[in-house]
N, C-alpha and C positions, 0 to 999 in steps of 0.2 A: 271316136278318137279320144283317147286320153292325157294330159296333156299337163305336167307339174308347173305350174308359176311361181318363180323366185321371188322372194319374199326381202323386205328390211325389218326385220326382228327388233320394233322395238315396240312401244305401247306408249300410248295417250293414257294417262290419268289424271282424269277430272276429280279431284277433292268436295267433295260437296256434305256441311257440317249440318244438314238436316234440319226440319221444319216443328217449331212450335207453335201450339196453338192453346192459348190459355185464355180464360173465363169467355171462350165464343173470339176471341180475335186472332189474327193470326200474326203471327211476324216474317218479316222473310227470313229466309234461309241464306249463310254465309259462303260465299263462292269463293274457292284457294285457287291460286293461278295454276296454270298447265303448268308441269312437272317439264317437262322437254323445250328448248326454245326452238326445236324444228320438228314438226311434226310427222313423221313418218307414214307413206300412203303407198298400199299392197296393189300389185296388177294383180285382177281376175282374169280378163281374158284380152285381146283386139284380135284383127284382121283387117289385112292389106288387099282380103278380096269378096267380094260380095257385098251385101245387106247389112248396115250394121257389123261391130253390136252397138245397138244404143238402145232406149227408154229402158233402162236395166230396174230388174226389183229384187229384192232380200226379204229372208225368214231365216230368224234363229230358233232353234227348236228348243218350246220350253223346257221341256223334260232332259236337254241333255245340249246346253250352251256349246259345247264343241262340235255341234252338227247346223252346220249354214248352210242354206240353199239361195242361189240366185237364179234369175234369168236373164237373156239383153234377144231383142232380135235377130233374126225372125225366129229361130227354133233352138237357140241357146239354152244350155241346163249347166251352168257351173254347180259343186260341190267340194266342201269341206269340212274337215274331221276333227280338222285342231283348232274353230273358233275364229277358221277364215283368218289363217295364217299363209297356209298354203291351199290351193284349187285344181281341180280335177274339171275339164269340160265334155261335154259330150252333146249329141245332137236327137232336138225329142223327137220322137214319130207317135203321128196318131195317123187312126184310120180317116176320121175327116180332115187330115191337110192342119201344119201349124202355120200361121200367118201372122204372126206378131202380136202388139199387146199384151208381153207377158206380165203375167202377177202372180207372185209366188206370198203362200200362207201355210204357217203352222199352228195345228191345231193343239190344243192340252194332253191328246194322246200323242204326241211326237210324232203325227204323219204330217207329209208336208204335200200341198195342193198347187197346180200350178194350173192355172186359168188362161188361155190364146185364141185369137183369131182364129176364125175355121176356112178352110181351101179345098173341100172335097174331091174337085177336080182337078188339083194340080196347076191348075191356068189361072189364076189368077184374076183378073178384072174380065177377062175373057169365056168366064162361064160364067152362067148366072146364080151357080150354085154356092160362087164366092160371099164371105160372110152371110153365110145361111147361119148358124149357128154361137153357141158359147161352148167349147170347153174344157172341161177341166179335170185336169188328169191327177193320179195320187201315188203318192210314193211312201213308203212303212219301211225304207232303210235309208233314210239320209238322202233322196235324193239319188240315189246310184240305180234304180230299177223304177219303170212309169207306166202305169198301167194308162191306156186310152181310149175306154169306150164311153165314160158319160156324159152328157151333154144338157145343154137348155137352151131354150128359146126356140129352135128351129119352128118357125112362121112364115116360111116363102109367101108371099117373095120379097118380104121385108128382108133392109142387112141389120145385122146386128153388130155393137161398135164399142168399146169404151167399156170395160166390167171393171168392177174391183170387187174383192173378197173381204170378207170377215167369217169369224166363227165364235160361238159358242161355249163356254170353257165350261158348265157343268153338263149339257146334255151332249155335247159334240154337233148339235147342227151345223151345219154352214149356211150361207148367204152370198148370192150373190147377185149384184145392180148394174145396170149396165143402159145404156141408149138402142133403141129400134129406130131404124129408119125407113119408111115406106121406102125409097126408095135413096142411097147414098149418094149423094151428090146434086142430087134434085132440085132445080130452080120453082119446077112446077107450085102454085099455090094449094093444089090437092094434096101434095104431099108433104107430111108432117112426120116429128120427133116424137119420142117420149120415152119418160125414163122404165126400164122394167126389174121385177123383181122376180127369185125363184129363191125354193131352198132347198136342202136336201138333208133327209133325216137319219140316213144311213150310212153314215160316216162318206158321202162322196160318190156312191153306188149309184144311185138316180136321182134324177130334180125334178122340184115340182115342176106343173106347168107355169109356164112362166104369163104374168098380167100388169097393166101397167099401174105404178101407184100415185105417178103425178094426176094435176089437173090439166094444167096448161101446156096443152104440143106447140112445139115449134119446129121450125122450116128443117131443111133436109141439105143446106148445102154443107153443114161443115162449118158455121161460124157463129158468132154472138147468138143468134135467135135460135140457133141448135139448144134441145135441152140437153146439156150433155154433162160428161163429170162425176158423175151421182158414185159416192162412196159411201156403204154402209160400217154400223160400228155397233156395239153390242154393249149394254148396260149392267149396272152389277145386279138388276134384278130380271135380266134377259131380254130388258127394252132393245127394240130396233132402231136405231136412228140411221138416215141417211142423208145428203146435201148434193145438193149442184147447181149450176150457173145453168142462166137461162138470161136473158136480155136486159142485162146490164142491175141482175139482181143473181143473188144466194137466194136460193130456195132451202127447206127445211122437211122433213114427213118423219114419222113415227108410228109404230107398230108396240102396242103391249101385251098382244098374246101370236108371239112367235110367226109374226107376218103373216097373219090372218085378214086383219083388218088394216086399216090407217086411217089419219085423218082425215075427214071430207075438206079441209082445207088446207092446203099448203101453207106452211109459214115462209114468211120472209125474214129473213135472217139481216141484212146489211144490201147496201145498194153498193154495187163493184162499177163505176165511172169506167165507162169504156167498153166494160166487155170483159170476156175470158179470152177474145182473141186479139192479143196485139203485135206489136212487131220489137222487137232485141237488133239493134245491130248486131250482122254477125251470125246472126241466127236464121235458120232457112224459114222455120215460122214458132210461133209462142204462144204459151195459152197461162191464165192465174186460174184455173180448174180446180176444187176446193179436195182439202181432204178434211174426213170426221175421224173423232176418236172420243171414248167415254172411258173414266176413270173410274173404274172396276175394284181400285185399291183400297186399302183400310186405312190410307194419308187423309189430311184434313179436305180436302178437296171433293174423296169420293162422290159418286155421281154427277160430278160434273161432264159437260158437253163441249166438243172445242170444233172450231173449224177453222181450219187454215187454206188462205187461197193469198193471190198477189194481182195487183189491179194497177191501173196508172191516174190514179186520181189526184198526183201528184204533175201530172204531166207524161207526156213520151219518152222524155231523157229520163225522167227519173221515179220509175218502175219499185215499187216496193211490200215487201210480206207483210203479212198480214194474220191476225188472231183475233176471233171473237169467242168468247164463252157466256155459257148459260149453266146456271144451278140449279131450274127448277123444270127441268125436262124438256125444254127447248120451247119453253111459255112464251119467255124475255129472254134479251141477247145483249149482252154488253157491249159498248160501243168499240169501233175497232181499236186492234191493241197493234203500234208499230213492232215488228218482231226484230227487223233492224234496226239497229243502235248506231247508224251513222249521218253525218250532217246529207242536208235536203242536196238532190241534185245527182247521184249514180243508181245504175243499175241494178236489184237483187230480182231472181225471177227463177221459175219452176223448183219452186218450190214442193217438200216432202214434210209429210208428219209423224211421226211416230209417240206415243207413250207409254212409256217401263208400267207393268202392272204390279210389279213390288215398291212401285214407292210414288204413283204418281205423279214423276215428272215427265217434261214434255220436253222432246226434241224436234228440233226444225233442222232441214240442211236444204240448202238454197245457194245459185249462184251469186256472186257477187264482183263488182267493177267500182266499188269504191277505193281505192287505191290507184286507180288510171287515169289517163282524161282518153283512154283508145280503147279496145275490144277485148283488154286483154282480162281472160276472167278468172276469179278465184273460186273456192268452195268454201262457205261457211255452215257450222255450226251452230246454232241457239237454245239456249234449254231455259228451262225455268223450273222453278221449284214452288212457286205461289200459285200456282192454279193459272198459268197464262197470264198473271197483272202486270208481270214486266220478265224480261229476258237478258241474259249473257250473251254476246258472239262471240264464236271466237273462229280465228283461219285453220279450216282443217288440210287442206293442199298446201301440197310442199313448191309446188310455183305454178303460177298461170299459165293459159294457153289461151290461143286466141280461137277463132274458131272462125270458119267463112259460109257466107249462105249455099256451096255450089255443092254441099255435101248434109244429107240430111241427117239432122241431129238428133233425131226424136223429140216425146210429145213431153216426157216425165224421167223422173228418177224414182228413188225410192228409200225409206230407213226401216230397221228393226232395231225393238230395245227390249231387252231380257233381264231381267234381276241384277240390271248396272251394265250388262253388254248391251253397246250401241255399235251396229253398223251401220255407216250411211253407203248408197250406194250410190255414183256416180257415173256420167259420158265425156271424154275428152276427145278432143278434137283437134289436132296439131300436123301441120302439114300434108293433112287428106288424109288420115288416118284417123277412127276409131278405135276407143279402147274406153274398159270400163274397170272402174275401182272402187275402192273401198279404204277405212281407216279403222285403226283396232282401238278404241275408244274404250274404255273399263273406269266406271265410275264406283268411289267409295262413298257409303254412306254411313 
């Protein structure tokens, strides 16, 4: 089904007066106020029936800014021509069954990959064929056409749970990490986590066999001692990096010839007080899950290492984002960096990362409930132009919505940022209804 979304034609522009860095120091960069005093926010899609849409992701295509791709649950494919002004929806099919989790990525050749849950049987929790697999489908016209036969992981009778993509930008590999679970949901102490990794060399066509690169498994129900999270990122000299939470720690691995090999020891990146699973008023359930991303650019920053996740070590009520970077390939980690810029005591949580590889800045979009003393929540934006040492927010939703636990909200959001285009992509939740959005963000530099 196809399906036009009305649009508010205006644009967010961020002013940003660029970074010097003279005799080895750097200075920050000058930040101009939003041009608009309301910010303007695009519907992609909702529905009043079924599954979702929520845990929504975005891809802007390098090679050609007016081509966006999204996904939201369970089998959602939005598209756009004009830079995710206006959207086009339609519904994926693969042969092994779409189930959720989607993650959409564009590569430097302008294809665009969309990564899902697998349902071979149709039923659900009711075959045991459910979450047998990763995969991940490609599309070579925006988005509008998906091919569905390649896959990874399939290990029965393990489920496989959780991937995120990267790619490549001189050879076109892909990558992707993701959790196995002997078995999902599993109290048993036989049964364990771990993170996995596969690639594929052929623009998307097949993947490797998939093996695991962590040390440490953990348990199988779905919570704190789950390994789980793990999101890989790609270095300007084709280092692999990846992260995820694991009991009440960020883990860290690395690959420097093309996921071959890795560390024999995991790094520890920052201890996350709590967990990656906690609770949100409001929220059916919440996780601070980390994302990675390397700076690829020719900005003073290059090869720098970031990792963003959100923890409660502030407390329950008061939930908040979080940044750690490393310069020297994920040796040493700087101590954490607060991402939000407001006084102690509200909530910001699920949190998204994204970094522009023409200029190495860093964008965060994360919810936010500083402004309330009740559920009511906002969406912010944070960027930074110093290498992650400190951040800007600013409110990108044009008004709150409150959201109730009896409707499930999913796990994640998502951003893309392209040579000064940022889409953040967001789930609202208002009166039992889902819907998922976006804002047209275009930054000068």
């Amino acid at each position: 089904m196809n399906t036009t979304v009305p649009v508010l034609r205006h644009t967010l522009i961020v002013a940003i007066l660029g970074i010097a860095a003279l005799a080895g120091c750097q200075r920050k960069a000058a930040l101009s106020d939003v041009v608009q005093d309301k910010i303007p926010n695009i519907l992609i899609g909702s529905s009043d029936l079924g599954f979702g849409p929520c845990e929504p992701t975005i891809a802007i295509n390098p090679k050609n800014t007016n081509q966006v791709v999204a996904g939201a649950v369970l089998d959602r494919v939005y598209y756009s021509q004009d830079g995710g002004k206006t959207w086009k929806e339609q519904q994926l099919r693969s042969p092994y069954g779409v189930y959720g989790d989607p993650v959409v990525l564009a590569d430097n050749n302008g294809n665009f990959f969309y990564a899902h849950l697998a349902d071979p049987s149709g039923s659900g929790r009711l075959n045991k064929s459910w979450l047998d697999r990763i995969v991940i489908q490609k599309s070579t016209d925006g988005g509008i056409t998906w091919d569905g036969n390649a896959f990874t992981g399939n290990r029965p009778p393990a489920d496989q749970d959780k991937h995120w993509l990267a790619a490549a930008p001189d050879n076109g590999h892909l990558y992707v990490t993701w959790t196995e679970f002997d078995k999902y949901g599993s109290h048993k102490a036989e049964d364990h986590s771990r993170i996995l990794f596969s690639r594929s060399t052929d623009g998307g066509l097949t993947w490797s066999e998939a093996f695991p690169i962590n040390q440490q498994e953990g348990g199988c129900i779905d919570d704190d001692n789950t390994t789980e999270g793990a999101t890989p990122a790609v270095g300007p000299n084709g280092e692999l990096y990846v992260s995820w939470a694991y009991g009440e720690q960020i883990y860290f691995d690395r690959s420097l010839d093309d996921g071959d090999t890795w560390l024999d020891e995991d790094i520890t990146v920052v201890d996350q007080p709590g967990g990656w699973n906690f609770d949100i008023p409001g929220i059916s359930r919440c996780n601070g899950m980390p994302f990675t991303e390397a700076d690829r650019s020719n900005g003073p920053y290059r090869g720098s290492i970031y990792i963003n996740w959100s923890d409660q070590r502030n407390g329950p009520a008061d939930t908040d984002v979080w940044l750690a970077y490393s310069r020297d390939g994920g040796e040493h980690w700087s101590a954490p960096v607060r991402v939000n810029n407001d006084p102690a005591g509200r909530q910001q949580f699920f949190t998204a990362m994204a970094l522009d590889q023409s200029t190495g800045y860093i964008y965060i979009v994360f919810y936010d409930r500083r402004a309330y003393d009740d559920n009511r929540t906002d969406v912010y934006l944070a960027f930074s132009t110093d290498g992650g040492q400190s951040f800007t927010n600013r409110r990108i939703s044009e008004s709150p919505f409150t959201p109730t636990t009896d409707v499930f909200f999913g796990d994640y959001n998502d951003i893309s940022a392209e040579n000064g285009h940022v889409r953040p992509i967001w789930t609202r939740l208002e009166n039992g209804k889902l819907s998922v959005w976006t804002a047209i963000v275009e930054v000068k530099r």
